[in-house]
C-alpha positions as semicolon CSV with decimal commas, in nm:
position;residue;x (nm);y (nm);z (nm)
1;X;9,217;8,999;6,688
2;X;9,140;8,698;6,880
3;X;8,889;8,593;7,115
4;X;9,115;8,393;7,433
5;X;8,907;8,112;7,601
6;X;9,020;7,921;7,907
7;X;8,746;7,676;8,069
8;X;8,659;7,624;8,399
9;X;8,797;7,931;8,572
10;X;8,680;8,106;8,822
11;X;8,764;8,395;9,136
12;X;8,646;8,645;9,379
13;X;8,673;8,972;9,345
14;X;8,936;9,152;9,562
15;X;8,743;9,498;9,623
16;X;8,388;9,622;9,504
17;X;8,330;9,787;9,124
18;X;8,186;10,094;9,097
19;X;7,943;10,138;8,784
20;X;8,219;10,343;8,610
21;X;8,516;10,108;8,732
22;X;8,757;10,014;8,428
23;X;8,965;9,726;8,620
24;X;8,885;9,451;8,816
25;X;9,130;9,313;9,082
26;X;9,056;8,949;9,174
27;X;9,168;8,740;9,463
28;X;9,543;8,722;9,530
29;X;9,748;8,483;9,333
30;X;9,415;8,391;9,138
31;X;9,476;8,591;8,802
32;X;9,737;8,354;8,690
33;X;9,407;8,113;8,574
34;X;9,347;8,384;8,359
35;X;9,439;8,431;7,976
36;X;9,673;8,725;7,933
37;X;9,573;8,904;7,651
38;X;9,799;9,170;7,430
39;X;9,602;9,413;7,212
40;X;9,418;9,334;7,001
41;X;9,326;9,001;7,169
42;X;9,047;9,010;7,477
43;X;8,867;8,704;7,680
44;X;8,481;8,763;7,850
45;X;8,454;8,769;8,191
46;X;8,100;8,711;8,366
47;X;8,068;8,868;8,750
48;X;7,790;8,765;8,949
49;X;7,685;8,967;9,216
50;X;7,622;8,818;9,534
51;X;7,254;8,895;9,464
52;X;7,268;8,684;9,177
53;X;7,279;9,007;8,895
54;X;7,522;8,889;8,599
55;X;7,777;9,177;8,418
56;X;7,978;9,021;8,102
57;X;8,285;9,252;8,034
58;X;8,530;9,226;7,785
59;X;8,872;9,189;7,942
60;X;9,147;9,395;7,736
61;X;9,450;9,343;7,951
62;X;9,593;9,130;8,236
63;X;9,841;9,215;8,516
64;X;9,875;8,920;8,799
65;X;9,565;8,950;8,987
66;X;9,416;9,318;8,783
67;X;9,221;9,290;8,475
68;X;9,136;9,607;8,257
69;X;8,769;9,578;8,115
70;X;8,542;9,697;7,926
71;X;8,235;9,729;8,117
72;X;7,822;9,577;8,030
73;X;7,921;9,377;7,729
74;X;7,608;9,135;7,535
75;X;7,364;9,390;7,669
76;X;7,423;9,353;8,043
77;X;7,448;9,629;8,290
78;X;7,735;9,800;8,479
């Protein structure tokens, strides 16, 4: 199991997460910045709200611009 890291990268997101969401879809064409990881690897993810609130999740999976997560990761909130 390995922990991907790629610096400087950043997106939108696409559509609004619910609390319970379990994917992520960024901006079109934008995912491609993004590690791809295969089980069991993962890479962290920060959102920031545009009220400023900060979620970490743990992204499992990558498919162009969707992400499968694991949401409120390091004791942040969904």
């Amino acid at each position: 199991m390995a922990v991907l890291l790629t610096n400087n990268v950043a997106s939108t997101l696409a559509s609004s997460l619910t609390p319970s969401s379990t994917s992520l879809t960024v901006a079109a064409g934008t995912g491609a910045k993004f590690p791809s990881p295969v089980a069991p690897d993962y890479f962290y993810a920060t959102i920031i709200s545009t009220t400023g609130e900060i979620e970490i999740v743990k992204v499992t999976s990558r498919a162009n611009d969707v992400m499968t997560i694991v949401r409120a990761q390091d004791r942040t909130t969904a």
